[in-house]
N, C-alpha and C positions, 0 to 999 in steps of 0.2 A: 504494500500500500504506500501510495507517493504521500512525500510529508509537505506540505504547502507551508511557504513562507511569505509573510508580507513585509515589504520593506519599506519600514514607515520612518517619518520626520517630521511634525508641523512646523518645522522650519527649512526654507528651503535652503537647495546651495550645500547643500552636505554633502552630497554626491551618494544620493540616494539611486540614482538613472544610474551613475556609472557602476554602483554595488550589482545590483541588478544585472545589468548587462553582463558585467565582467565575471561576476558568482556565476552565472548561469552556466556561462561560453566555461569555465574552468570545471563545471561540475560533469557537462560533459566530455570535457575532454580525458575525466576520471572514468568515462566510460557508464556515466549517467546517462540514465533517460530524462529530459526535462526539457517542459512544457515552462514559457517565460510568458505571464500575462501584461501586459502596458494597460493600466485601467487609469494615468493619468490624461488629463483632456491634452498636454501637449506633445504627445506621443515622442517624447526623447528617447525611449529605451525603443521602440519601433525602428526610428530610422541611425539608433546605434548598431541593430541589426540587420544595416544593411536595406531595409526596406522605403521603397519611395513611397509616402504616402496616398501620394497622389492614383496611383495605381490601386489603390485595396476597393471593393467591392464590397468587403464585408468586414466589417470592426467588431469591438467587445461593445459600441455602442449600439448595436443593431441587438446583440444578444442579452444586453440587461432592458431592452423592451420588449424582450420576446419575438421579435419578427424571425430569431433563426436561432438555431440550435449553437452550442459551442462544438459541436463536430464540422457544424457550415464555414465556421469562421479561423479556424485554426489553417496559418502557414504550417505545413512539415518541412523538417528539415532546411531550414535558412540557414544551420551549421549543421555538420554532422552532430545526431541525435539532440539536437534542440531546435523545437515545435515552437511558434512563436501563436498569441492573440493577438494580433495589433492595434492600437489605436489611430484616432485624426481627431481633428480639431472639434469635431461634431460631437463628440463626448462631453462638451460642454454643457448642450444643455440638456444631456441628461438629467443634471441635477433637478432642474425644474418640471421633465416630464417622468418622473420616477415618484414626483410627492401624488401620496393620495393611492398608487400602487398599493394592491395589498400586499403582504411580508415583502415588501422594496428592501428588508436590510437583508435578506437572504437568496435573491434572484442569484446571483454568482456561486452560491453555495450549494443551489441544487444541482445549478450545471456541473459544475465540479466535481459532483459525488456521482455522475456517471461515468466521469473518464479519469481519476486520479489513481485508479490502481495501475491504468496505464505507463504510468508515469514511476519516475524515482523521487524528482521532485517537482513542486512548482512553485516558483518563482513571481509573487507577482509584487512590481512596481507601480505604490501607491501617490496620490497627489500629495503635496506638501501643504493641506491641508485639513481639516476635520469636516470631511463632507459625507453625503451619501454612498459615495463611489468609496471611500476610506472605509466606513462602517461594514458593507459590503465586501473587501479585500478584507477585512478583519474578522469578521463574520465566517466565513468561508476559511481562515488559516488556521493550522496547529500550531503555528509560532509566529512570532511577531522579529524579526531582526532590525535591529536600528543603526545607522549610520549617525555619526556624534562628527562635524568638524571640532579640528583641534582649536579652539577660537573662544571668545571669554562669554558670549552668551550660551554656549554650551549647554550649562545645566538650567539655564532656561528655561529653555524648549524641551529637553527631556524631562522636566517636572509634569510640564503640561501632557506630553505624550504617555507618560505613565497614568497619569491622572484618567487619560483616556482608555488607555487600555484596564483600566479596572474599571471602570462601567461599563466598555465591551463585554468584560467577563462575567460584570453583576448580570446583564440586562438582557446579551445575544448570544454569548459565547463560553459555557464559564470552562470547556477542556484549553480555552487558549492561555498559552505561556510565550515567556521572552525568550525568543532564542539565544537571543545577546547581542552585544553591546559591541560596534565596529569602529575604532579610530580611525579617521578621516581624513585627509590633509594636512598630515604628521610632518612639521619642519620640524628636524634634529637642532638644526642652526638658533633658535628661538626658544628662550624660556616660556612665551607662550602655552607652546605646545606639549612640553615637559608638563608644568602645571595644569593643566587642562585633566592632561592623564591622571596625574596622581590625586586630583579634586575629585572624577567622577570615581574613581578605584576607591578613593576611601568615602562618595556618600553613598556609595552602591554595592556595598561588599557582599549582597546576596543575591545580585544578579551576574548572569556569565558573562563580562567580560572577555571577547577572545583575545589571544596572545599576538594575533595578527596585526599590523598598522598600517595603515595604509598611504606610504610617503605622500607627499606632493610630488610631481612626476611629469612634464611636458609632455610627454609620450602617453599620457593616460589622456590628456588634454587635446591631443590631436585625433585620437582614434575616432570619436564618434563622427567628426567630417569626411572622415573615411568609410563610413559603417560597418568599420569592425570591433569587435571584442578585442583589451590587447593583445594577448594572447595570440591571436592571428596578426594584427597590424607590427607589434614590435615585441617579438618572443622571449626574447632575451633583457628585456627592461625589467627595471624595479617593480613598475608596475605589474607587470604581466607577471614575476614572481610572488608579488605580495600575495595577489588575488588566485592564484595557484595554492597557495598557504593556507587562507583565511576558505578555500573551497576542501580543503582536505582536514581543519578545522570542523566546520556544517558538517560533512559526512561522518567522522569521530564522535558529532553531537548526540548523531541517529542511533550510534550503537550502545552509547552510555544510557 
């Protein structure tokens, strides 16, 4: 049975798109099966893989109204063994034509529960904010993973998002748990970034933390205009090792 993750932030700029994108391409290339959802409206994690939007036919915005199945909408194979949902800008107003739906916080969740044993895992890339489309990525997931920039509102934003995810659990969800906690645009050079770590390590000591960080990286920076995963774009980078780490990490999560 595929273990669904949402990779969530209500703060943007964390590099939530690129966890996403990059976890995925690395989870396959562990010889994962894994289906990557983009249920944000600006479809970055879509044409990080590579896909022109302009081309799709069929979104995750057409499937959380029901006009088509998540079997209709799924790319196979945009990388070896990773199935992509795509999004477009039309997923915007989802938000508006979703209210008043009956179980609107679970439309994703049933489609899921047809096709997730298919899968090893699933990956879905949430908005950087607390909407419908969020509730529903979260609804639907067994674990919540979060991307943390190295940077001083930091614990900010992860208050508010914990905050969230316990009344996910009180209200929609209550098997969801954190998968944990990913350091984000890691300058060594900056005591920023040192501090940053060692502030959320000691107000968080009961959440998993992974061991992975994820530098700052030009190479991480340039891949999505390419629409690759680093991994594919530049193999041998910091990046594409970190996210190689932090995906062999997630899978060690599964067997504990």
């Amino acid at each position: 049975m595929g273990r669904i993750i949402a990779i969530a932030n209500q703060k943007g700029g964390v590099g939530k798109t690129t966890t996403a994108v990059n976890l995925s391409a690395c989870l396959a290339e562990l010889d994962k099966k894994v289906l990557t959802i983009d249920i944000d409206p600006q479809g970055n994690t879509t044409r990080g893989l590579g896909i022109d939007k302009k081309t799709l036919e069929t979104t995750i915005y057409e499937l959380l109204l029901g006009e088509v199945s998540i079997e209709e909408c799924i790319l196979e194979e945009v990388y070896e063994r990773l199935d992509l949902v795509p999004s477009d800008v039309d997923l915007a107003g989802a938000e508006v034509e979703l209210i008043g739906l009956p179980n609107n916080n679970f439309i994703l969740h049933k489609q899921l529960e047809k096709i997730k044993d298919q899968y090893d895992f699933v990956v879905i890339d949430c908005p950087p904010s607390m909407s419908v489309l969020t509730v529903n990525a979260m609804t639907a997931a067994d674990t919540v993973l979060v991307p943390i920039q190295c940077e001083f509102f930091a614990l900010e934003g992860l208050s508010q998002l914990m905050y969230t995810i316990n009344l996910i659990q009180q209200k929609l969800n209550p098997s969801l748990q954190i998968e944990g906690i990913v350091f984000t645009m890691f300058d060594a050079r900056t005591n920023l970034s040192l501090q940053v770590v060692e502030e959320v390590r000691r107000e968080l000591k009961q959440t998993n933390i992974y061991q992975t960080i994820i530098p700052r990286n030009v190479r991480l920076g340039e891949a999505p205009s390419y629409g690759q995963p680093i991994n594919l774009y530049d193999t041998n980078s910091k990046g594409a090792e970190s996210y190689r780490l932090l995906a062999r990490e997630v899978v060690d999560w599964e067997r504990n």
